[in-house]
mmCIF file of the N, C-alpha and C atoms, coordinates in Angstrom:
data_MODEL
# 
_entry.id   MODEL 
# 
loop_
_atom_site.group_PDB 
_atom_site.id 
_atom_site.type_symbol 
_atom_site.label_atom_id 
_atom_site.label_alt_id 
_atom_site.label_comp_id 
_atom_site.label_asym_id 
_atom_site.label_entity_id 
_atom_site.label_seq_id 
_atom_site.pdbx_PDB_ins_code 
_atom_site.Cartn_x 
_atom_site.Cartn_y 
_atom_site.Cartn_z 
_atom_site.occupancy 
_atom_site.B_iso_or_equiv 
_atom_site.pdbx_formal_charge 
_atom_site.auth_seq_id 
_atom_site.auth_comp_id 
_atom_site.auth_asym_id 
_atom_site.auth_atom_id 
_atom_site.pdbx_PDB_model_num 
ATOM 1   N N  . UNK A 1 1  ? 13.686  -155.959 174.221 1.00 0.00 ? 1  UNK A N  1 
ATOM 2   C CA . UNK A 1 1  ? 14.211  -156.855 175.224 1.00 0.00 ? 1  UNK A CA 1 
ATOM 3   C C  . UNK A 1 1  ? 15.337  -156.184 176.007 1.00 0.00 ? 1  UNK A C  1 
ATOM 4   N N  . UNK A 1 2  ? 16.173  -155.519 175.605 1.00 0.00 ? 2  UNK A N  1 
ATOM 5   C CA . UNK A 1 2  ? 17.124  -154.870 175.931 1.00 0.00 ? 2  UNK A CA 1 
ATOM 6   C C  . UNK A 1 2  ? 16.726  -153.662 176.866 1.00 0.00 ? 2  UNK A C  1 
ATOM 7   N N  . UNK A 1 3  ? 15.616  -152.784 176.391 1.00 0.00 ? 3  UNK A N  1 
ATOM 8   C CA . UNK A 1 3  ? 15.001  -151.911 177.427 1.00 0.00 ? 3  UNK A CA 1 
ATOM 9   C C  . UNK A 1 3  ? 14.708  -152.719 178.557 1.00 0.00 ? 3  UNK A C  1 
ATOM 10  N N  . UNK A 1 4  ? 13.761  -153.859 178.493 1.00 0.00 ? 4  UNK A N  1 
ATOM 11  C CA . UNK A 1 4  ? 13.305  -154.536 179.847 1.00 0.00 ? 4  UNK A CA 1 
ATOM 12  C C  . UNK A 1 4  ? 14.622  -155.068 180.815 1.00 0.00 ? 4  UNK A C  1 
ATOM 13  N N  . UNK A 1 5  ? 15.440  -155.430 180.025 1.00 0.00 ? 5  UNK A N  1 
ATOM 14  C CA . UNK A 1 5  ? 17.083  -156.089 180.716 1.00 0.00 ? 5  UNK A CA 1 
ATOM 15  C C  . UNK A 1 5  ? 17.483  -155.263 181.541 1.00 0.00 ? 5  UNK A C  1 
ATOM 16  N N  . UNK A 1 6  ? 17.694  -154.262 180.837 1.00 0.00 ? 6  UNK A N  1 
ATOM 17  C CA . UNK A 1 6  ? 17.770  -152.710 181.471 1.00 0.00 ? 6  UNK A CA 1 
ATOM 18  C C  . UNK A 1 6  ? 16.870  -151.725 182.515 1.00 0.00 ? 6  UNK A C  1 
ATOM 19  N N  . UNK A 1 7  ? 15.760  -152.371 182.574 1.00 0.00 ? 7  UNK A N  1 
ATOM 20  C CA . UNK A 1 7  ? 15.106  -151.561 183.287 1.00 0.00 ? 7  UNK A CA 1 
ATOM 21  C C  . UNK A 1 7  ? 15.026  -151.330 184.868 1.00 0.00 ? 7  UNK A C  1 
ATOM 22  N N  . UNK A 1 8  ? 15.486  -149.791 185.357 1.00 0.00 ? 8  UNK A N  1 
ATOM 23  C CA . UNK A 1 8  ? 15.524  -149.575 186.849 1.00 0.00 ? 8  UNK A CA 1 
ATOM 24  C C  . UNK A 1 8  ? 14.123  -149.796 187.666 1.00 0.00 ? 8  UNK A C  1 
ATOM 25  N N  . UNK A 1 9  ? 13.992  -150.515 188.375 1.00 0.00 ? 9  UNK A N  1 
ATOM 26  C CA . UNK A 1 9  ? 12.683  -150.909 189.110 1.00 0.00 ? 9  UNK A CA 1 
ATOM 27  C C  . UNK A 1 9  ? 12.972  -149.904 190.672 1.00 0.00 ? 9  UNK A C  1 
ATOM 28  N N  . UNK A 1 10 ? 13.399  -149.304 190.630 1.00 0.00 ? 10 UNK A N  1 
ATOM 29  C CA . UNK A 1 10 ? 13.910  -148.365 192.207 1.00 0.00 ? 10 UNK A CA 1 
ATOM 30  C C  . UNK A 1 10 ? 13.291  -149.664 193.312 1.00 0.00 ? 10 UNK A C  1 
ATOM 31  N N  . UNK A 1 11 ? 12.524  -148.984 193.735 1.00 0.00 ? 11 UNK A N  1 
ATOM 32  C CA . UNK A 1 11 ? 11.896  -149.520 195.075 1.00 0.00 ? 11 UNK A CA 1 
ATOM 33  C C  . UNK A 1 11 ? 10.913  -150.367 194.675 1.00 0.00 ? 11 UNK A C  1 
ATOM 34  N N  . UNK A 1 12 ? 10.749  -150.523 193.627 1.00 0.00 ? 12 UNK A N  1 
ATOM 35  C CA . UNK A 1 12 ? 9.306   -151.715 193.611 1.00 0.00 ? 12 UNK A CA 1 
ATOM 36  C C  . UNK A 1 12 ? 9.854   -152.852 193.706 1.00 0.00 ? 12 UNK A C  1 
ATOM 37  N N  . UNK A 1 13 ? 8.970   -154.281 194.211 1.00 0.00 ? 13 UNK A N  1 
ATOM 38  C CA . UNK A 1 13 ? 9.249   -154.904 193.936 1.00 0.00 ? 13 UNK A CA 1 
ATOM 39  C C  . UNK A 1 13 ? 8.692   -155.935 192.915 1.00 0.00 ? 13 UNK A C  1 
ATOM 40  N N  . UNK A 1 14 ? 9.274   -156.118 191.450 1.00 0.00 ? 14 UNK A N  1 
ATOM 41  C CA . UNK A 1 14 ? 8.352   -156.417 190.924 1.00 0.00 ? 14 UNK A CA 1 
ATOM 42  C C  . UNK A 1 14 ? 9.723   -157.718 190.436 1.00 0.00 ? 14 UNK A C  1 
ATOM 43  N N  . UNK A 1 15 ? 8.248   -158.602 190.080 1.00 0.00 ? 15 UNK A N  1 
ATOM 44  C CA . UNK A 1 15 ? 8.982   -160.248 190.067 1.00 0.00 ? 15 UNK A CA 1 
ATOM 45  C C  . UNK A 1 15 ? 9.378   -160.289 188.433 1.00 0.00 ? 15 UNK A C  1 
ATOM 46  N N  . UNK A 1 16 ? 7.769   -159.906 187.619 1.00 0.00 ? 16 UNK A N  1 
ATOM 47  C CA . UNK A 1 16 ? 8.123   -160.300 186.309 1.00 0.00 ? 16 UNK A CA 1 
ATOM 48  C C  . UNK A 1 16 ? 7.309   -159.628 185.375 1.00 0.00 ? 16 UNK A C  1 
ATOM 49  N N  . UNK A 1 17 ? 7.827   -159.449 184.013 1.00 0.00 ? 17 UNK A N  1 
ATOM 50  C CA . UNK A 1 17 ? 7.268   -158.674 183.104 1.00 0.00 ? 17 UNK A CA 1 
ATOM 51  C C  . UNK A 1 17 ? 7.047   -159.273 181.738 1.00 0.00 ? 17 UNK A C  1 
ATOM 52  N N  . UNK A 1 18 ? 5.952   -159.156 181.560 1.00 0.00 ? 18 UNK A N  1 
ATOM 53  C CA . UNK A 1 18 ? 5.441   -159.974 180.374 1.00 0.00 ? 18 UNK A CA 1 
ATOM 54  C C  . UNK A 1 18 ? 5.182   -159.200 179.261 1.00 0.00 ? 18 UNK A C  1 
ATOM 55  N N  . UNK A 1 19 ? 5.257   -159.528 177.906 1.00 0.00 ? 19 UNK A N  1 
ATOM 56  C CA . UNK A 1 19 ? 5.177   -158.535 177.169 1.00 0.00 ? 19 UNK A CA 1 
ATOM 57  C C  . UNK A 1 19 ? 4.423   -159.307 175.907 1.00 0.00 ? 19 UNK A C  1 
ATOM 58  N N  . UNK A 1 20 ? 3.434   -159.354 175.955 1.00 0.00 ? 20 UNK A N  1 
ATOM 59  C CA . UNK A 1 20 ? 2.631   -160.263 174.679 1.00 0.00 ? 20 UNK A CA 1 
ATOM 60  C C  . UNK A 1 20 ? 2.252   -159.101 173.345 1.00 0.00 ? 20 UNK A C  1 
ATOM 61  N N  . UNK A 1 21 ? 2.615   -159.815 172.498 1.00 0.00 ? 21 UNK A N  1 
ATOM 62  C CA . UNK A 1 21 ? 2.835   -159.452 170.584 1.00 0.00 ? 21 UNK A CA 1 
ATOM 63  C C  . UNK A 1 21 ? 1.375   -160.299 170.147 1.00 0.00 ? 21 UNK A C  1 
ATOM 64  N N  . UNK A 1 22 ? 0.746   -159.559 169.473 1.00 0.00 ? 22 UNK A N  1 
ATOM 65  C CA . UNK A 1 22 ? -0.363  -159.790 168.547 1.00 0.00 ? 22 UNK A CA 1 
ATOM 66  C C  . UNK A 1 22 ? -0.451  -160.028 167.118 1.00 0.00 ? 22 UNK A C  1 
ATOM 67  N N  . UNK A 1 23 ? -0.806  -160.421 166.022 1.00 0.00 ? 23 UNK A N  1 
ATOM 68  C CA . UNK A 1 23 ? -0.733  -160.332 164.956 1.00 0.00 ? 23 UNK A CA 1 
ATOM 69  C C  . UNK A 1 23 ? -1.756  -161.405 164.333 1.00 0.00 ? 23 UNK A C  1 
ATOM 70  N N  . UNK A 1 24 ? -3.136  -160.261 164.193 1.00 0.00 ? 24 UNK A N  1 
ATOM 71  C CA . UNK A 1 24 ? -4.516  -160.532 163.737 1.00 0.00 ? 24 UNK A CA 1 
ATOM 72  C C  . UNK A 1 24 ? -4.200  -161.239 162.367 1.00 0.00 ? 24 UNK A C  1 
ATOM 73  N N  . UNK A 1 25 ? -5.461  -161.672 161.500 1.00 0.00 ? 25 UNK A N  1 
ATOM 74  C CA . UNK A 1 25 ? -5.197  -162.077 160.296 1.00 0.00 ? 25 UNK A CA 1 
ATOM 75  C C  . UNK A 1 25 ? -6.807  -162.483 160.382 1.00 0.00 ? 25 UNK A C  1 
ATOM 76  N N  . UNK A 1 26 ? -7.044  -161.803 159.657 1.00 0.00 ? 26 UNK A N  1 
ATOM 77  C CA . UNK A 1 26 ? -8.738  -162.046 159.052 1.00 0.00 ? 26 UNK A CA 1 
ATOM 78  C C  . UNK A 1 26 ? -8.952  -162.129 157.246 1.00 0.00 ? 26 UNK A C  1 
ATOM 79  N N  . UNK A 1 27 ? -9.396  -163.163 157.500 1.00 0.00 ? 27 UNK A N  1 
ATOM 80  C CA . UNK A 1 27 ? -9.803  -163.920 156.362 1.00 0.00 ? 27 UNK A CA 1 
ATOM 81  C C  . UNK A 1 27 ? -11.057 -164.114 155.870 1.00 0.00 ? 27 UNK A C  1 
ATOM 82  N N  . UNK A 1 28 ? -11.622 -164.684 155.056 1.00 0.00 ? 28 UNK A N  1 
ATOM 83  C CA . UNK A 1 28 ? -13.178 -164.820 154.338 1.00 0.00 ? 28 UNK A CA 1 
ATOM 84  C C  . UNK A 1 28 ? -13.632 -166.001 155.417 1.00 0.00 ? 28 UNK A C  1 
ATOM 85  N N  . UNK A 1 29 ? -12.882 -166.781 156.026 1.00 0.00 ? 29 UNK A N  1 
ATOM 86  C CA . UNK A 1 29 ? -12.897 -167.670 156.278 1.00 0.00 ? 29 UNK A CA 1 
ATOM 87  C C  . UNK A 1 29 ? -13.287 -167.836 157.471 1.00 0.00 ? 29 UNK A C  1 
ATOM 88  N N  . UNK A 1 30 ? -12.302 -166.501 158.094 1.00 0.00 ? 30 UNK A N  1 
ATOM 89  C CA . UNK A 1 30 ? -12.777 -166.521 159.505 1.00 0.00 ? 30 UNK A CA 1 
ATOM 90  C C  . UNK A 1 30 ? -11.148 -165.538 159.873 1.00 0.00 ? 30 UNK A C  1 
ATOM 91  N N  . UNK A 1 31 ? -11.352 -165.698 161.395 1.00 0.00 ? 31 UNK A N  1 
ATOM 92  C CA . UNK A 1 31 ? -10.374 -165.137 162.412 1.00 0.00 ? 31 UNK A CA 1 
ATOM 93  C C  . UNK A 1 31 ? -9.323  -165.779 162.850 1.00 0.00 ? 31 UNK A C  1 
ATOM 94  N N  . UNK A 1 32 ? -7.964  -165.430 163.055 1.00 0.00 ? 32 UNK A N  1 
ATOM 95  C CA . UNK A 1 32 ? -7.329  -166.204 163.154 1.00 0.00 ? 32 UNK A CA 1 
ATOM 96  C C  . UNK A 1 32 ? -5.712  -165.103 164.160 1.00 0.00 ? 32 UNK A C  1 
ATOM 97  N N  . UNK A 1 33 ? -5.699  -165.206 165.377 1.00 0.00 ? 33 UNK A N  1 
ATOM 98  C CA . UNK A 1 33 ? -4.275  -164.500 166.072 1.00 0.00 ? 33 UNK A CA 1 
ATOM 99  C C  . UNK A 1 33 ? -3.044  -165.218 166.276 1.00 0.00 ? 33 UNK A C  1 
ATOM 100 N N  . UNK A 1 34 ? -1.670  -164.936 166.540 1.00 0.00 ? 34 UNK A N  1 
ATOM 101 C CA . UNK A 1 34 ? -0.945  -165.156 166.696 1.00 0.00 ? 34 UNK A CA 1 
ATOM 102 C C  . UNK A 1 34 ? -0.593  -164.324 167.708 1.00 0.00 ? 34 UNK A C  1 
ATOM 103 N N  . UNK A 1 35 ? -0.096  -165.149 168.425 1.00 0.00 ? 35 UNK A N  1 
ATOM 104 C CA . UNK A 1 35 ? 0.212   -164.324 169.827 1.00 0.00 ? 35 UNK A CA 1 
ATOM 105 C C  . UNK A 1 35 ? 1.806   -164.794 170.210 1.00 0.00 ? 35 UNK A C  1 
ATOM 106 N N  . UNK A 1 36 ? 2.477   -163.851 170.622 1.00 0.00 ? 36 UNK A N  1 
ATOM 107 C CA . UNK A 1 36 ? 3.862   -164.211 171.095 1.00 0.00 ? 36 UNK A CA 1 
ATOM 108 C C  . UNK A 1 36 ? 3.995   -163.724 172.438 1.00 0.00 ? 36 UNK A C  1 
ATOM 109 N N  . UNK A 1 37 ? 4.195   -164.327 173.738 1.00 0.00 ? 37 UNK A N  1 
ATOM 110 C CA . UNK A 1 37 ? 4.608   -163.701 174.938 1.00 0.00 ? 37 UNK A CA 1 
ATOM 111 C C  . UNK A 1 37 ? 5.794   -163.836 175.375 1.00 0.00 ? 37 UNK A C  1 
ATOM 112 N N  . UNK A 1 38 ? 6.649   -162.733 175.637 1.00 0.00 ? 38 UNK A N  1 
ATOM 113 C CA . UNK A 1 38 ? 8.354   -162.887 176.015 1.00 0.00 ? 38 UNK A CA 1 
ATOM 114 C C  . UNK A 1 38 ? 8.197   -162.320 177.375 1.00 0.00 ? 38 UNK A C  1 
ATOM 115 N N  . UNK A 1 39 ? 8.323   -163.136 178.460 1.00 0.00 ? 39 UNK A N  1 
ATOM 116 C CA . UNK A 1 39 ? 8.790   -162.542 179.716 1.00 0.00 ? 39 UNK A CA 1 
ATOM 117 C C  . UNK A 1 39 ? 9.991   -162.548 180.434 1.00 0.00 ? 39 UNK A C  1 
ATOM 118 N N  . UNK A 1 40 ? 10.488  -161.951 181.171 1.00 0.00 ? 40 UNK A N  1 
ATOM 119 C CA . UNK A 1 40 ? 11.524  -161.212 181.603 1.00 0.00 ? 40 UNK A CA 1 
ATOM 120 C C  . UNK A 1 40 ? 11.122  -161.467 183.689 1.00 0.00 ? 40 UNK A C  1 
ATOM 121 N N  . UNK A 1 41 ? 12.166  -162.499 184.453 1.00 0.00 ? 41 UNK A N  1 
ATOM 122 C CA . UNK A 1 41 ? 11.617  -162.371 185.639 1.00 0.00 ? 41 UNK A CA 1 
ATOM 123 C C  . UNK A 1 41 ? 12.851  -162.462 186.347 1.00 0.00 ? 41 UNK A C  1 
ATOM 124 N N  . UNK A 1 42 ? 12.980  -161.878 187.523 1.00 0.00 ? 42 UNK A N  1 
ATOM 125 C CA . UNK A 1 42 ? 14.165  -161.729 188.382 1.00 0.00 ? 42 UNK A CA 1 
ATOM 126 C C  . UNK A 1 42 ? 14.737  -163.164 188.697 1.00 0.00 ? 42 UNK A C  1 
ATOM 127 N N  . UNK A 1 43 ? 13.213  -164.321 189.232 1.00 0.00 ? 43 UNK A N  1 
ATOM 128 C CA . UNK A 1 43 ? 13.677  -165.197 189.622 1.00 0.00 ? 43 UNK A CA 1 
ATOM 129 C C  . UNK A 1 43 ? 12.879  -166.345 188.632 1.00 0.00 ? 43 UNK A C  1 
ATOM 130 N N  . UNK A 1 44 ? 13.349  -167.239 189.175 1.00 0.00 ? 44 UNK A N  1 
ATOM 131 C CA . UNK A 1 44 ? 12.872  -168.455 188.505 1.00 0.00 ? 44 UNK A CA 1 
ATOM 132 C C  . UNK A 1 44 ? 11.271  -168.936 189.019 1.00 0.00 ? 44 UNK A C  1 
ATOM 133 N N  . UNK A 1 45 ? 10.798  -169.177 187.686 1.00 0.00 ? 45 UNK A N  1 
ATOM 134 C CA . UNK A 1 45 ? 9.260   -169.537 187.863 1.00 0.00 ? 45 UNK A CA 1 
ATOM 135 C C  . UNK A 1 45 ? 8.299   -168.220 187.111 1.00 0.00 ? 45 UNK A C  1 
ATOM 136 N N  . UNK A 1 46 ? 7.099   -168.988 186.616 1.00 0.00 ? 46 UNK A N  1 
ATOM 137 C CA . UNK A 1 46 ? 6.293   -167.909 186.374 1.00 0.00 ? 46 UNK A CA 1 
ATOM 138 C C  . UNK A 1 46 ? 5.702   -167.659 187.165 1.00 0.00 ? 46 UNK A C  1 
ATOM 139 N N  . UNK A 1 47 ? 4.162   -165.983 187.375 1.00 0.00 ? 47 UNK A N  1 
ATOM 140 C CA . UNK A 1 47 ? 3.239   -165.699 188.147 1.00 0.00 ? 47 UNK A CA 1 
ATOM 141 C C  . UNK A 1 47 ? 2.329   -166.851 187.950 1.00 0.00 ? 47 UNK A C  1 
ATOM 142 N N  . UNK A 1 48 ? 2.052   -166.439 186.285 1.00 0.00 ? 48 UNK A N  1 
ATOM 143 C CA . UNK A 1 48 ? 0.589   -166.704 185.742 1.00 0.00 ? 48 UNK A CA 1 
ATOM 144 C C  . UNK A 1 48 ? 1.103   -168.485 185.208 1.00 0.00 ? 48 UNK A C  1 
ATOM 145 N N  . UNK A 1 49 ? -0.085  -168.953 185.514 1.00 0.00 ? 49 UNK A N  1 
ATOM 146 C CA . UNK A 1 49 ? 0.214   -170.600 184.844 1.00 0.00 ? 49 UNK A CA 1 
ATOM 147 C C  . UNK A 1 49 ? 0.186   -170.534 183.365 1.00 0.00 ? 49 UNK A C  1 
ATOM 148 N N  . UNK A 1 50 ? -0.490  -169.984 182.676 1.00 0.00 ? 50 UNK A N  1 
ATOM 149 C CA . UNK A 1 50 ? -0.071  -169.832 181.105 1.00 0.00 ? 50 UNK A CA 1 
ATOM 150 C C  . UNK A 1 50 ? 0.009   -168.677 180.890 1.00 0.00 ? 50 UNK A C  1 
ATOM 151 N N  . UNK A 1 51 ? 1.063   -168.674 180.097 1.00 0.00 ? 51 UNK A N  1 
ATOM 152 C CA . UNK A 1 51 ? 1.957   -167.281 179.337 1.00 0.00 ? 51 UNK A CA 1 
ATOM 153 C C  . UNK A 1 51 ? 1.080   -166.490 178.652 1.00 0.00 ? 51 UNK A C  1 
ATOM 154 N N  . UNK A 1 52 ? 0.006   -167.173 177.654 1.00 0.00 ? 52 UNK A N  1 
ATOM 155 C CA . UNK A 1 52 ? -0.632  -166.439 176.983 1.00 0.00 ? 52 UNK A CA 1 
ATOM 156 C C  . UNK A 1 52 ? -2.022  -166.039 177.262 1.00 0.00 ? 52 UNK A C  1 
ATOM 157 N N  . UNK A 1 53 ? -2.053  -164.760 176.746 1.00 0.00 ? 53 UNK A N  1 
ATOM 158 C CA . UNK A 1 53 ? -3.865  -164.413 177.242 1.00 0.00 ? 53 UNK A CA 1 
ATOM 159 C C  . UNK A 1 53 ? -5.192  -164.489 176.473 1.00 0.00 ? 53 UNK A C  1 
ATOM 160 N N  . UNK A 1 54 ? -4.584  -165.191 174.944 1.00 0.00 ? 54 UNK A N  1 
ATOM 161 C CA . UNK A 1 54 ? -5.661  -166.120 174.331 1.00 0.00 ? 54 UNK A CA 1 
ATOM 162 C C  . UNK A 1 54 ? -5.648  -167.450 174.740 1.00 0.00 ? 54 UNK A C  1 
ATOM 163 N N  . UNK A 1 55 ? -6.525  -168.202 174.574 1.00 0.00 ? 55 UNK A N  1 
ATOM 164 C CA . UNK A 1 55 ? -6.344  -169.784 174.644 1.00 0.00 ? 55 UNK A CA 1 
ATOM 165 C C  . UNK A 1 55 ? -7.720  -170.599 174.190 1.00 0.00 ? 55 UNK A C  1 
ATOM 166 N N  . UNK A 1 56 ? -7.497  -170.144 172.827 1.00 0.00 ? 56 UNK A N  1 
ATOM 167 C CA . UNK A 1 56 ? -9.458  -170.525 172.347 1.00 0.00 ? 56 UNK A CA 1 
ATOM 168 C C  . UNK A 1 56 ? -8.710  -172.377 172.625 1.00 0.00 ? 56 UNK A C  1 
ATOM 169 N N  . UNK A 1 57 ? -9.699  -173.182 172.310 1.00 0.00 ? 57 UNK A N  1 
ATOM 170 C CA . UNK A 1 57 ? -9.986  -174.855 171.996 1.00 0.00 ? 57 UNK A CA 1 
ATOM 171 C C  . UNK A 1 57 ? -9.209  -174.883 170.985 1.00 0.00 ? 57 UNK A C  1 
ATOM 172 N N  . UNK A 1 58 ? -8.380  -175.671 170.535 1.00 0.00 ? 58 UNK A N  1 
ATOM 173 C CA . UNK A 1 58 ? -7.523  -176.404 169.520 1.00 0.00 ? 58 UNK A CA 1 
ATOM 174 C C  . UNK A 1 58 ? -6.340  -175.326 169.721 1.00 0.00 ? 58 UNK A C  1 
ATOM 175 N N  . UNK A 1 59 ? -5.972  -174.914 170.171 1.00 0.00 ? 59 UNK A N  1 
ATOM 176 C CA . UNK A 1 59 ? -4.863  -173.600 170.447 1.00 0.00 ? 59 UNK A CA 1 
ATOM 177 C C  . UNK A 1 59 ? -3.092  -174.502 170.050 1.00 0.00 ? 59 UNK A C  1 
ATOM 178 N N  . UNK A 1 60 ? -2.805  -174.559 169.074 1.00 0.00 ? 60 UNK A N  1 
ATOM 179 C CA . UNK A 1 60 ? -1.693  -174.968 168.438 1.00 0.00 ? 60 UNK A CA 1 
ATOM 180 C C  . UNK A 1 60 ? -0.422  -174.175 169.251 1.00 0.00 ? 60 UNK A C  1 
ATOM 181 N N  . UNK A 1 61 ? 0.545   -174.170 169.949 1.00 0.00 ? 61 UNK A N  1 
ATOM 182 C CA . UNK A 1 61 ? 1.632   -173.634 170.500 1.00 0.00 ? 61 UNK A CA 1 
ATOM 183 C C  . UNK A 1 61 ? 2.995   -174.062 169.958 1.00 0.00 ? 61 UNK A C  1 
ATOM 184 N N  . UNK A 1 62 ? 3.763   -173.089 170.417 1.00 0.00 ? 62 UNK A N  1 
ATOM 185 C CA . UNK A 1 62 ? 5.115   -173.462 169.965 1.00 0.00 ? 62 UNK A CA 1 
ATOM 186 C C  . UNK A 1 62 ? 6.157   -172.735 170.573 1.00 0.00 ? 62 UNK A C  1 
ATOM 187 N N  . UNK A 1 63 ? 7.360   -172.730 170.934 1.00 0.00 ? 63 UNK A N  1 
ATOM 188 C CA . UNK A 1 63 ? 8.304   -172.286 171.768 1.00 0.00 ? 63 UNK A CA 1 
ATOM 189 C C  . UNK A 1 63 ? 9.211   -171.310 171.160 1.00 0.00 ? 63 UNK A C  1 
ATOM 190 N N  . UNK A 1 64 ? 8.455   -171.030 170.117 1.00 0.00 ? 64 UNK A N  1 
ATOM 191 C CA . UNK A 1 64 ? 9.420   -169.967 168.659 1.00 0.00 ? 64 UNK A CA 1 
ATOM 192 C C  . UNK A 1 64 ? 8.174   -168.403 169.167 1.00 0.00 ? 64 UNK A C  1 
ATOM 193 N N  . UNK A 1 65 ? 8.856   -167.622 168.269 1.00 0.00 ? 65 UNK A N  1 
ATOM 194 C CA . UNK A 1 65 ? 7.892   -166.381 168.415 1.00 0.00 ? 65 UNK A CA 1 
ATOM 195 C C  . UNK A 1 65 ? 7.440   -166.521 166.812 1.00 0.00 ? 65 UNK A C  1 
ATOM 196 N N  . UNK A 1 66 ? 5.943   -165.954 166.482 1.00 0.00 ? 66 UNK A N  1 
ATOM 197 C CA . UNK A 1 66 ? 5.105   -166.107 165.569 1.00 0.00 ? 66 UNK A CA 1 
ATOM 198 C C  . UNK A 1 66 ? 5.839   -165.392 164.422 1.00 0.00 ? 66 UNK A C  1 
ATOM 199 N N  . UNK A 1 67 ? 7.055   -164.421 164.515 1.00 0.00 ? 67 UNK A N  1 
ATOM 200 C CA . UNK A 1 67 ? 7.430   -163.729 163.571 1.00 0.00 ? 67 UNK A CA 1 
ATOM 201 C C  . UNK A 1 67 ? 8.702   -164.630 162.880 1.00 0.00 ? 67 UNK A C  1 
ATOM 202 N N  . UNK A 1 68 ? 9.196   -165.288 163.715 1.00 0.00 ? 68 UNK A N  1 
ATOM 203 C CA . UNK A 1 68 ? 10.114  -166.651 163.599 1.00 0.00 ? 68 UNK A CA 1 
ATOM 204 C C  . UNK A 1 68 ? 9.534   -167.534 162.605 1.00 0.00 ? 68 UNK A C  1 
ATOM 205 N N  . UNK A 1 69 ? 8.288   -168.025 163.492 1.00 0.00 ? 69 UNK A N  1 
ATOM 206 C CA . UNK A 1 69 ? 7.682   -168.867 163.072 1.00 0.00 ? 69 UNK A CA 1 
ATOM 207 C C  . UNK A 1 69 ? 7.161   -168.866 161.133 1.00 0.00 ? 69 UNK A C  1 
ATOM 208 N N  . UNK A 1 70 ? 6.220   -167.465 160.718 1.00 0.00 ? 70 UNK A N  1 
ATOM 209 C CA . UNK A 1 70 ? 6.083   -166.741 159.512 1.00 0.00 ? 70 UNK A CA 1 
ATOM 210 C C  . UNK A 1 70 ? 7.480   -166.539 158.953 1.00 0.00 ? 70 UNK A C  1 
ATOM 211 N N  . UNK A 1 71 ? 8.472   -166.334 159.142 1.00 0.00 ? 71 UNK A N  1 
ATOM 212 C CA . UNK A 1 71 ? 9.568   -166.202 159.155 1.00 0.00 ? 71 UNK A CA 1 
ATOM 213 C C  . UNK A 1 71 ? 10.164  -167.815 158.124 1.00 0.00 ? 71 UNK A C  1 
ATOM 214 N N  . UNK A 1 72 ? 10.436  -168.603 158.780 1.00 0.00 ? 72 UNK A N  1 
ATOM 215 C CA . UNK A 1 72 ? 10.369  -169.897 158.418 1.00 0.00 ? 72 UNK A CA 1 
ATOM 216 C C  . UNK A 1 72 ? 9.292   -170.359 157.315 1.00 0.00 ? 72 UNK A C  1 
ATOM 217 N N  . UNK A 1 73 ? 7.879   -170.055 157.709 1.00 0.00 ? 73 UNK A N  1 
ATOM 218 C CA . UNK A 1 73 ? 7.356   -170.708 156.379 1.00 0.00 ? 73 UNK A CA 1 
ATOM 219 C C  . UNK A 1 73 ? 7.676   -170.353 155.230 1.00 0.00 ? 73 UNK A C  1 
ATOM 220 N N  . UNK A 1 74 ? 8.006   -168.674 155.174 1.00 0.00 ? 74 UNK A N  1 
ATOM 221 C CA . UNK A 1 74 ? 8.088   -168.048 153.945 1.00 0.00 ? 74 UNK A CA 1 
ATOM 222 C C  . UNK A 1 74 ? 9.230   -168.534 153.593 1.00 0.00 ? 74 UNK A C  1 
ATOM 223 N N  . UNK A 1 75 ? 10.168  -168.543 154.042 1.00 0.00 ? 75 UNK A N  1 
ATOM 224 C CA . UNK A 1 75 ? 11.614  -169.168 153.663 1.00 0.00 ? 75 UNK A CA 1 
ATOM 225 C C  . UNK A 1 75 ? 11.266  -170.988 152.843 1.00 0.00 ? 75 UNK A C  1 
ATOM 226 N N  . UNK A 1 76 ? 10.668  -171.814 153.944 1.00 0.00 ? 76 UNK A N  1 
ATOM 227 C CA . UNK A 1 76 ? 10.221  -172.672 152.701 1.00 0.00 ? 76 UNK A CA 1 
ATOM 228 C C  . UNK A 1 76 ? 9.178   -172.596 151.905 1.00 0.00 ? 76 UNK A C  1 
ATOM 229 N N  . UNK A 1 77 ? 8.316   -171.581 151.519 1.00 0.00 ? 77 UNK A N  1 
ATOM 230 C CA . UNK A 1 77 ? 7.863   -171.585 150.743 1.00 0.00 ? 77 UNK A CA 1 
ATOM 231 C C  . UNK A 1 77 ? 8.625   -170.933 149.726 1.00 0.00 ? 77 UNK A C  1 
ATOM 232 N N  . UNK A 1 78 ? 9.474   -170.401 149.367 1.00 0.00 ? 78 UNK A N  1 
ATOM 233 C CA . UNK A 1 78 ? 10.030  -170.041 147.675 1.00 0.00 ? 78 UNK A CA 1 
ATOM 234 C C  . UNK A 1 78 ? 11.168  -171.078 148.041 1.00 0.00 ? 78 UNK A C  1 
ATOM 235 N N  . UNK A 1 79 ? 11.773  -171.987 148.952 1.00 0.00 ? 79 UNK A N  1 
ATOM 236 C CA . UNK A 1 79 ? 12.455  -173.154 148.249 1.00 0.00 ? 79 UNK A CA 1 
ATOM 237 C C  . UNK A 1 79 ? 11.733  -173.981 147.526 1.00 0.00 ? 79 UNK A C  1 
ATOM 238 N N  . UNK A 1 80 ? 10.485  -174.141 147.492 1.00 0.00 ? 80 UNK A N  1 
ATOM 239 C CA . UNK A 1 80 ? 9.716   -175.182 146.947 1.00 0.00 ? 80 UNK A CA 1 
ATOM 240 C C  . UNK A 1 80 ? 9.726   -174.845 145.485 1.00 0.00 ? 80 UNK A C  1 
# 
């Protein structure tokens, strides 16, 4: 995040930079991604109408990043 904060754009003009995180998980069961997108834009507003570049049917979202998110369960899972 700090590189992108930082980053010299010289002469381009560029509005916004998106940076989407993956993290597969395959199971017996089946397939299953986690996707995190953090963008970075000069001005206010996005390009793209949704952030992310999966979006199967039942697509569960959340305003945390997926490592947060794993982050948290594991934490309540050994309070239990």
């Amino acid at each position: 995040m700090q590189s992108i904060s930082n980053f010299d754009y010289g002469s381009k003009q560029i509005d916004t930079i998106y940076c989407n995180a993956f993290q597969p998980l395959v199971t017996g069961e089946g397939f299953e991604c986690a996707e995190t997108t953090l963008y970075f834009a000069k001005r206010d507003g996005m390009i793209l109408e949704e952030k992310l570049l999966l979006d199967p049917p039942g697509l569960e979202s959340s305003e945390d990043t997926h490592w947060k998110i794993d982050l948290h369960n594991m934490i309540n899972k050994m309070s239990e």
